[in-house]
N, C-alpha and C positions, 0 to 999 in steps of 0.2 A: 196122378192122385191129387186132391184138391189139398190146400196148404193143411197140414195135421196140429189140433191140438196139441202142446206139449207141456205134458204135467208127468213126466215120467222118470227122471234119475233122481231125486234126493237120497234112494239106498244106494246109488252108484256113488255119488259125490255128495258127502252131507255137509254143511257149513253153518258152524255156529250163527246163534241170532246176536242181532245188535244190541247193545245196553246202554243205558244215559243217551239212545238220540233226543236229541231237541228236539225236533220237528221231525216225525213220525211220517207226515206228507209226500218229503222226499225221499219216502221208497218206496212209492208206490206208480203206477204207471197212470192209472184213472181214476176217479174217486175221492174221496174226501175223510180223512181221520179226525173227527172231533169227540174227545173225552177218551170214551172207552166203545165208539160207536164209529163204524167204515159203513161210508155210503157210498156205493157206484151207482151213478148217473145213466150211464148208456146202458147199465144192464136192469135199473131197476130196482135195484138189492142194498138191501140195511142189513145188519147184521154187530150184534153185540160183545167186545172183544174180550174174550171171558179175561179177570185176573191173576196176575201171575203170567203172563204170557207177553211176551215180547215180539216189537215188526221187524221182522228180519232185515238189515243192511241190502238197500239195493244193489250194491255191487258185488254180495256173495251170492245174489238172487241170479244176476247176470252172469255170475261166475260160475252156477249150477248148471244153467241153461247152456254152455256153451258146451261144457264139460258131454251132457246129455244129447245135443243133439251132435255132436261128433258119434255120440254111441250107436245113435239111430240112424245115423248113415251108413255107421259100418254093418249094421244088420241090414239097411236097405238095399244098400251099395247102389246110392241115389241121393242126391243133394235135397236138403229139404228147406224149405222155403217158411220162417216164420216169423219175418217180416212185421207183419201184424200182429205177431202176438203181444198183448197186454199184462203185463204183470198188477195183479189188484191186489187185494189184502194179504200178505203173508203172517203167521205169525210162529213160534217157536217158543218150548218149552225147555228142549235141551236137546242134546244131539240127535236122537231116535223120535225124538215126538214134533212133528209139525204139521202145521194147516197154510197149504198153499192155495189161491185162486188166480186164475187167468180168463181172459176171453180174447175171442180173433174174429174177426169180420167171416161170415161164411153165408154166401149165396148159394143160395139153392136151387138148381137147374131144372132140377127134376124131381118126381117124387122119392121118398126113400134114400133118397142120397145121403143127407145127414146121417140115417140110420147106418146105412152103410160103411160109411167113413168113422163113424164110432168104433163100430163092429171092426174093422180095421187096425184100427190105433189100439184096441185089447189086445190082438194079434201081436203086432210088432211089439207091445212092452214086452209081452209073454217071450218073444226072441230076441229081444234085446238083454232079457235079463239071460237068459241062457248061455249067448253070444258072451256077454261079459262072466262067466265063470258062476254066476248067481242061482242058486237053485230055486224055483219059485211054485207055486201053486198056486190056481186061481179057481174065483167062484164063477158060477152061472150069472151072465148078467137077470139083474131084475129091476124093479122099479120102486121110486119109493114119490111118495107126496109130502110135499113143502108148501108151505101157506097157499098150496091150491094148486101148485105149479107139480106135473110129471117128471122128475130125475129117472135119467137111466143109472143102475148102478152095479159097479163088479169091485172084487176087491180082489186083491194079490197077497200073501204068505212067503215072505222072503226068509233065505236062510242061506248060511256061510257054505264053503266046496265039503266040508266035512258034515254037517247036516244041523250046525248046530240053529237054533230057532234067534233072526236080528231084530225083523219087524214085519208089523202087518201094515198095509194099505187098503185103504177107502176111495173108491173115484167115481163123482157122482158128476155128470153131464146133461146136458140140454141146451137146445139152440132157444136164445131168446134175441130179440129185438134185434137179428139179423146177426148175432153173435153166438160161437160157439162156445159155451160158459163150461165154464170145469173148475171142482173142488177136489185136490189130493190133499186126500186125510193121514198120515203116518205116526205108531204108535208101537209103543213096544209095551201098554199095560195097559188096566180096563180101567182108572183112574184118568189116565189122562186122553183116552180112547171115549169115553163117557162125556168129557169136558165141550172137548173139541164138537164132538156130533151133538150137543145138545144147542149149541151157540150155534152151530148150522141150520140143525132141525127149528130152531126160533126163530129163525130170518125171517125178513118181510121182503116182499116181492111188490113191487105197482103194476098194477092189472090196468092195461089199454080200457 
């Protein structure tokens, strides 16, 4: 399987955001933070950092991903490879509410492939959250349009072994400029569920 996107444990492992960083720059993998404004380069994408909302500490950022992909191997029971992956804009509200973005280099061999390996990676969160005790629900992928650009999108309904309701999830995808781009949305209210996708949904994208 080709290296997997990974936008998938903040409900496994959450980590507070950073406060008083100086230099917001240094947690981020690609890209550029100036004012209240993150611009990635390779991907193309502006996007405006609503306020009130803080960039999350790179090293809890690191600290998630590792946490997370241990999970996804024990549901694979196969070492996954994510090398490549790029940590962009993270941001956080508080412990249930955050906006993550990554990308990873992903060649396309064939047709449908990307499609494919999406369709995949819905899959294994959906057992991964299982695997770890998580009860979870999920939607139909569908699609949504962004300053012109086609996202695939599904979303997950996470809840404790008892059934009570944690958080909801948002995962919106697309290969651009040779990158497999992803936004996990995470939210436990329609106030800050509202914030988060409106600062998404106003992105600007550069069109080749």
């Amino acid at each position: 399987m080709k290296k997997i996107l990974f936008t998938v444990v903040l409900s496994i492992s959450l980590a507070l955001a950073s406060s008083g960083q100086v230099d917001p720059n240094k947690n981020i993998d690609e890209g550029k933070i100036e004012g209240n404004t993150y611009t990635s380069n390779e991907i193309g994408w502006k996007m405006e950092i609503p306020t009130g909302w803080a960039v999350v500490e790179k090293e809890k950022t690191k600290e998630n991903n590792e946490k997370g992909l241990k999970a996804l191997q024990e549901t694979m029971d196969a070492e996954v490879d994510y090398s490549g992956l790029k940590n962009l804009i993270s941001i956080q509200k508080d412990l249930f509410n955050i906006f993550q973005s990554t990308s990873e280099p992903f060649k396309v061999e064939y047709e449908g492939e990307w499609e494919e390996n999406s369709a995949a990676l819905k899959e294994i969160i959906y057992l991964t959250y299982l695997d770890q005790g998580i009860k979870a629900d999920s939607s139909a992928t569908t699609t949504e349009v962004i300053d012109g650009l086609e996202f695939q999108k599904y979303s997950f309904t996470i809840y404790s072994p008892n059934g009570k309701f944690i958080l909801s999830q948002i995962m919106y995808s697309r290969l651009i400029n040779g990158f497999d781009f992803g936004v996990n949305i995470n939210y436990n209210n329609d106030k800050y569920r509202d914030e988060l996708l409106m600062a998404f949904r106003n992105s600007k994208f550069k069109k080749d």
